[in-house]
C-alpha positions as CSV (number, residue, x, y, z in Angstrom):
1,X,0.0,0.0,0.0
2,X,1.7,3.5,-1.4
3,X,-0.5,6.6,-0.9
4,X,-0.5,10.4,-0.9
5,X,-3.8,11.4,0.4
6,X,-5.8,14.5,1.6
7,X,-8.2,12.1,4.1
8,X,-7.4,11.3,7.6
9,X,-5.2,7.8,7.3
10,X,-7.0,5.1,8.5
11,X,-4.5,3.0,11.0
12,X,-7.0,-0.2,10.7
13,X,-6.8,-0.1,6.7
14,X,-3.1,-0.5,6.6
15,X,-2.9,-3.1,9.0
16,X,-5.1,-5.4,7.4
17,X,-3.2,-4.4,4.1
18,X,0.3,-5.7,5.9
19,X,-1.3,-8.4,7.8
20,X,-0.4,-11.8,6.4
21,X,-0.3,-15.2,8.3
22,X,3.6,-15.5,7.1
23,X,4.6,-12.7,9.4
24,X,5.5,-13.0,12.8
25,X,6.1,-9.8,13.6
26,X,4.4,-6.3,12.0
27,X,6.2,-2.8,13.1
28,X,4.4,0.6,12.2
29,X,5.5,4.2,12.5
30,X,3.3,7.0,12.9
31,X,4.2,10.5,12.9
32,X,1.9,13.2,14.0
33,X,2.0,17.0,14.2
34,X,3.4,18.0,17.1
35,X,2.3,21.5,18.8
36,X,5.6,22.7,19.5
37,X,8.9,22.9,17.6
38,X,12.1,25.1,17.3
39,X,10.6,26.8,20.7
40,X,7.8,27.9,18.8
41,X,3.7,27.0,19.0
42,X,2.8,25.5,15.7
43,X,-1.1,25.8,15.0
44,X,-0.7,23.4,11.8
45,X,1.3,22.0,8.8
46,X,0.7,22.0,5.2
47,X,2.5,19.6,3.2
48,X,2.5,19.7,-0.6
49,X,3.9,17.0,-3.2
50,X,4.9,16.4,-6.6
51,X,2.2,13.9,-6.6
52,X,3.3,10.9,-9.2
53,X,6.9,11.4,-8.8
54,X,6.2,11.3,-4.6
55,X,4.2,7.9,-5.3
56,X,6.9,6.4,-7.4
57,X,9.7,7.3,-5.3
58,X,7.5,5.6,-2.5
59,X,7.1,2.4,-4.8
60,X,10.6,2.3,-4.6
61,X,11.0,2.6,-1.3
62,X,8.8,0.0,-0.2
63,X,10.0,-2.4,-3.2
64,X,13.2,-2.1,-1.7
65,X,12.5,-2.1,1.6
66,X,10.5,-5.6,1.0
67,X,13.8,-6.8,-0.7
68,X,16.7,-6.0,1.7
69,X,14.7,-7.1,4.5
70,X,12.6,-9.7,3.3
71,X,9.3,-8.1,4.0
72,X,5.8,-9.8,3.8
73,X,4.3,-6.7,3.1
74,X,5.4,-2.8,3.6
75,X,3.4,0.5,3.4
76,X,3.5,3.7,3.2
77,X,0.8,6.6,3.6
78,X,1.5,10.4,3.8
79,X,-1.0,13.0,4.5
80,X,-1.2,16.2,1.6
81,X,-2.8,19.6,2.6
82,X,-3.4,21.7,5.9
83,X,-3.2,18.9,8.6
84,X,-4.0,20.6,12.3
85,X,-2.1,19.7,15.5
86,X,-2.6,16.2,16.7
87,X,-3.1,14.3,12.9
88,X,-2.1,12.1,11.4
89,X,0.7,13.0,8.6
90,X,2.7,9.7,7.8
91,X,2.7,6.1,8.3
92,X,5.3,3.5,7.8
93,X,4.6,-0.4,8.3
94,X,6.2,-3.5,7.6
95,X,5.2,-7.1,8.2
96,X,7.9,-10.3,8.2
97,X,8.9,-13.5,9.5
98,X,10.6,-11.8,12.7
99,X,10.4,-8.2,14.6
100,X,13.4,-7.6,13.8
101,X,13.3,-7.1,9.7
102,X,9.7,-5.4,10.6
103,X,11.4,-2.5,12.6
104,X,14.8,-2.3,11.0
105,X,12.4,-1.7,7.5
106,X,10.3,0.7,9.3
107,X,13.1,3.1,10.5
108,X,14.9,2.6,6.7
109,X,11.4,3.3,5.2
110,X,11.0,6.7,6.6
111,X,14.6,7.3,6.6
112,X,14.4,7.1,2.8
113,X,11.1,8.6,2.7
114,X,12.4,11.7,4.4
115,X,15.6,11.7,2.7
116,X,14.1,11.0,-1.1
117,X,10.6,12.0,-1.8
118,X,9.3,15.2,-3.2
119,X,7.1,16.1,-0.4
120,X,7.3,19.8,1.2
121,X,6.4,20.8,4.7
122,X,5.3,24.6,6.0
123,X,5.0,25.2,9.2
124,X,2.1,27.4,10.5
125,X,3.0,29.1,13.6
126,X,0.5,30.6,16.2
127,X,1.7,33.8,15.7
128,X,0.6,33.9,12.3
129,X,4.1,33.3,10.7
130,X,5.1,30.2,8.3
131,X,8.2,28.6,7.2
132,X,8.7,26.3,4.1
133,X,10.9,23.2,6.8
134,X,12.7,20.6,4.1
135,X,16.5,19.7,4.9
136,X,18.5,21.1,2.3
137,X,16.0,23.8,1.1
138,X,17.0,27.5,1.2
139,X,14.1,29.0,-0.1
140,X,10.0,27.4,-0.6
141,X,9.4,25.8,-3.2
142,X,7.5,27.7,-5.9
143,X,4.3,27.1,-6.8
């Protein structure tokens, strides 16, 4: 399962989407927005994409994920848009034969996804500022 939504992500549907009676052992990451960062009060995020390439990249990472670590199944789900404190924004899982693989894939899956997919992050700050947040970016992208 590789998806860049707008909807709330569904915790239950990518369980049963990783789920398989092969796998011992079936690791998930879940990262959230977080009300403070930096010092600051964040009031929400908006992340933007470059939709198909973002879902390929993801494809790859999963693909490769599964191979390396000999994955039953892996996923991975972002959130796109204005997402408000407390939601939902990514989620990483894995299945396989042993916990191990399961978590060592999870951390390398959002590792890569971090470090390799088009996907943009501003933070909205209570005080009515915003910053474009993307390792490596100077400026926001345009657009």
């Amino acid at each position: 399962m590789i998806k860049l939504q707008h909807e709330p992500i569904d915790i239950a549907t990518i369980l049963q989407a990783v789920k398989d009676p092969r796998a011992g052992g079936i690791a998930f990451f879940i990262g959230s927005v977080r009300q403070f960062t930096g010092g600051r009060t964040v009031s929400a995020l908006v992340f933007e994409a470059a939709g198909e390439m973002a879902e390929q990249e993801m494809k790859r990472i999963v693909a490769e994920a599964e191979r390396q670590f000999g994955l039953v199944r892996g996923a991975l789900v972002h959130r796109v848009g204005m997402l408000p404190v407390g939601e939902i924004i990514v989620v990483a899982a894995a299945s396989a034969p042993h916990r191990k693989a399961a978590f060592d894939a999870v951390m390398w899956m959002v590792d890569e996804l971090k470090r390799t997919v088009p996907i943009w992050k501003k933070e909205l700050y209570e005080d009515g500022q915003a910053a474009w947040i993307h390792p490596g970016w100077e400026d926001p992208p345009e657009g």
